[in-house]
N, C-alpha and C positions, 0 to 999 in steps of 0.2 A: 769619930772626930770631925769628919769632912759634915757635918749636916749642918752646921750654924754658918757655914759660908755663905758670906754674903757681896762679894768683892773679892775677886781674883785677875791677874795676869799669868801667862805662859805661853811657850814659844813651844811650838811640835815638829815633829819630822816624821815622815812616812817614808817607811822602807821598802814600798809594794814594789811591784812593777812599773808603775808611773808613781815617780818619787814627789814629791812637794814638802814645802815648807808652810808653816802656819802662825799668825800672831792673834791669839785670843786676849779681849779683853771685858770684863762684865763687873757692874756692879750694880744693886739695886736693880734688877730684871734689866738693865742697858748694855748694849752688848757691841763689841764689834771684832770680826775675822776678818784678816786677811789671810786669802792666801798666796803661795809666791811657789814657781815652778823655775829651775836653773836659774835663782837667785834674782826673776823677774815678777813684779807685782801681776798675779792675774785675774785676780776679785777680791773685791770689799763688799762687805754688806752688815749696816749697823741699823741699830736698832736705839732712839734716845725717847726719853719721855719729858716733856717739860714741865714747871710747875705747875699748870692748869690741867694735866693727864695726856694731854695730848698725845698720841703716839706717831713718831714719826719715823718710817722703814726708810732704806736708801741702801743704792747700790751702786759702787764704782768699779764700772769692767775696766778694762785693761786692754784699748782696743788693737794694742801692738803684741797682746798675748798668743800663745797658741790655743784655738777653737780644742782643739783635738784634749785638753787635760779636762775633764768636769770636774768641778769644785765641790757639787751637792749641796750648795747651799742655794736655799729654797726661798729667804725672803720672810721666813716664820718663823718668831721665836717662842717657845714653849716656856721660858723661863731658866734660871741661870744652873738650875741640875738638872733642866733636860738638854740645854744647848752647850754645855759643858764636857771635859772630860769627867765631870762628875757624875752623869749619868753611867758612866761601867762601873762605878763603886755600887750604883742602885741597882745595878742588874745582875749581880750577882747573887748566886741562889744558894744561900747556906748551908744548905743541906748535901749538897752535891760539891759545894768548894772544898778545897783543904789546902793549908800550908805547906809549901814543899819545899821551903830554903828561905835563905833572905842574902840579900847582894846589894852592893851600893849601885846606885844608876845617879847619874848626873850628881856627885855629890851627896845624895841623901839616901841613908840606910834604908833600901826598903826589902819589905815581906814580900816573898814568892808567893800567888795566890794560884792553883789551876782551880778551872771551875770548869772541868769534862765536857765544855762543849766543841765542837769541833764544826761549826758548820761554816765560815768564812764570815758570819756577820756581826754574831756575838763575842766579846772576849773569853779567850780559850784560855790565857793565863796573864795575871795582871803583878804587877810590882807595885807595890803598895809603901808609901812613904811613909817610916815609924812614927812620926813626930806629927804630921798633919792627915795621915788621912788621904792623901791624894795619891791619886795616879802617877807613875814615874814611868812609866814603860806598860805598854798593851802588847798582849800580841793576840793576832788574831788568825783559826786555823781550822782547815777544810779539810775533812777525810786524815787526822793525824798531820798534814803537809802545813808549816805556817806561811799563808798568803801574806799577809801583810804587818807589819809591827811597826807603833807608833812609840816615839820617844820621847819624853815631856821635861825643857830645861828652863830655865830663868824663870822658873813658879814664885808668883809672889802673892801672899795669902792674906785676907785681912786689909782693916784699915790703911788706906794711905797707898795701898797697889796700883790704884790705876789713879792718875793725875785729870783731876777736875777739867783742866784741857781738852779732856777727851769729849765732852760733851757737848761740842758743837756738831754739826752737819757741814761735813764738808762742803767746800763752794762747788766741785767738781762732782760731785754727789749726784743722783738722777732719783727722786722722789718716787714712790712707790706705791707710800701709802700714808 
């Protein structure tokens, strides 16, 4: 269902050891993340194309953040199912997943997916939204132990998700590329 996305917003949470907050936005391969640690902005970084192809990267640190949280965000975007939570619906390996429940998370029914991996980097078991397709909750787990679990709310799919607004280049923006 998730594969003709073209245009999405959503809001994430990470429940690791170093917690953050996260605002994704993308449409047409244009992108922008923030993310936010104890409810303070600690990096941006977008990605816009303008009518002539042009590709313009940019990045707004936070220079009142703390150094000590990394963000991971790299300045490259792959495109909007590999920069996405879309990318854990692509990575899961069919043959080795199975259904094991379904539970509501934020609102939307979704399917319990485990997908026997266990190593901290790939998702171990995903919550899968019955209606769209998407991510609703990751978790992700090392040796059977879950390190880290992300939770995905105010998903909005499709035309009209992210406001034309977004397509500027902030003023405070530091060019990249």
């Amino acid at each position: 269902m998730s594969k003709d996305i073209q245009e999405l917003y959503y809001e994430e949470r990470n429940s690791g050891e170093i917690i953050f907050d996260g605002k994704v936005w993308a449409k047409d391969n244009q992108y922008e993340v923030t993310v936010y640690g104890k409810n303070k902005k600690i990096d941006t970084l977008g990605l816009l194309t303008d009518n002539s192809g042009k590709r313009t990267t940019y990045r707004i640190p936070n220079p009142n953040a703390s150094s000590a949280v990394g963000t991971g965000m790299t300045g490259r975007f792959e495109g909007i199912r590999e920069d996405s939570f879309l990318r854990y619906i692509d990575r899961i390996d069919l043959e080795k997943a199975e259904i094991v429940g379904a539970e509501e998370v934020e609102g939307r029914q979704s399917v319990i997916v485990k997908t026997n991996t266990a190593n901290g980097v790939d998702p171990s078991k995903l919550w899968i939204d019955k209606k769209t397709g998407v991510p609703t909750k990751i978790d992700f787990a090392e040796n059977e132990k879950i390190v880290t679990s992300l939770t995905y709310k105010n998903i909005k799919i499709g035309p009209g998700s992210v406001s034309d607004q977004e397509f500027a280049v902030p003023e405070s923006a530091m060019i990249l590329e």
